[in-house]
N, C-alpha and C positions, 0 to 999 in steps of 0.2 A: 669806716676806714680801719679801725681797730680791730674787727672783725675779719676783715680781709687778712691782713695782717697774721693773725695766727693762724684761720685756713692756711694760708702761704707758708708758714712756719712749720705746720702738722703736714699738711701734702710733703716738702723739699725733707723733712726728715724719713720720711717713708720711703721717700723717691731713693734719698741717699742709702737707705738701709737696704734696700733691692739692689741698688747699684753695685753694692760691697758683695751682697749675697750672691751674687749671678759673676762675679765679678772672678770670688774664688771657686766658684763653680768650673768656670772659664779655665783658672789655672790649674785645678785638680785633674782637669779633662787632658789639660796639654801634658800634664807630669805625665801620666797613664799613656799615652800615645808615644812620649817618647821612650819611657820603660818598654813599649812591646815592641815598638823599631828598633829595638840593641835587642830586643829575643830572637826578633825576626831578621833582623840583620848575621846573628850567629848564626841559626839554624841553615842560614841560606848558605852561608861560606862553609859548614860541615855539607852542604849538599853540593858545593863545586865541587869540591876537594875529592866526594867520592865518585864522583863523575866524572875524576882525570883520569882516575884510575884506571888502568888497560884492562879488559876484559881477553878470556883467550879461551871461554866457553863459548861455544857456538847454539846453547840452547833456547829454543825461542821463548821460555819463562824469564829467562835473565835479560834476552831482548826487552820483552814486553816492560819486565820491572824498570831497566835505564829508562826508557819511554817514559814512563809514570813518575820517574822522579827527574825528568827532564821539564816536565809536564808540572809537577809539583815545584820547581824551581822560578818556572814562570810564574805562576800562580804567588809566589811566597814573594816577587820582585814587583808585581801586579799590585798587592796590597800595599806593599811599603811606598808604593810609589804614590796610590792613593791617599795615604795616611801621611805622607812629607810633603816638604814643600819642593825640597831638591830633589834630582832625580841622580838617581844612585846606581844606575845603570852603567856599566861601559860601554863604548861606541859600536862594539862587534853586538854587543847584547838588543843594541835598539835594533840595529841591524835587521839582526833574527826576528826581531817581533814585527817589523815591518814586511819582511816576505814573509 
């Protein structure tokens, strides 16, 4: 019985030392994810902003570029969304990703 005992004693202190270990693993992962959701969250609000902006070149390079960073804006909305729990989207936004 004494034997069991400290088996039991040596296993639950091992158990508890993983538990701690995997534990702050767990919160180091969540700090990290929310640090790149506020990079990713800026970079996205610098990419509406220049994408209000009126264009009043008619050249199909500057087309193609809006595209690509219309294209990059989804993409950058896609991850974050991935990586939260909320969805951070506006309603015109789901919209668009719907059609």
């Amino acid at each position: 019985m004494l034997y069991f005992l400290i088996a039991s004693i040596f296993f639950n202190c091992i158990l508890v030392y993983y538990c701690i270990k995997f534990g702050i693993i767990i919160i180091n992962v969540q700090e990290s994810i929310e640090e790149c959701l506020d990079i990713i969250d800026e970079k996205y609000s610098k990419i509406v902003k220049i994408l209000e902006i009126p264009i009043f070149f008619d050249s199909p390079e500057i087309k193609r570029l809006l595209n690509e960073l219309k294209h990059i804006k989804l993409s950058i909305l896609y991850i974050a969304n991935k990586l939260s729990l909320e969805d951070l989207r506006d309603d015109e936004e789901k919209e668009e990703d719907i059609e």
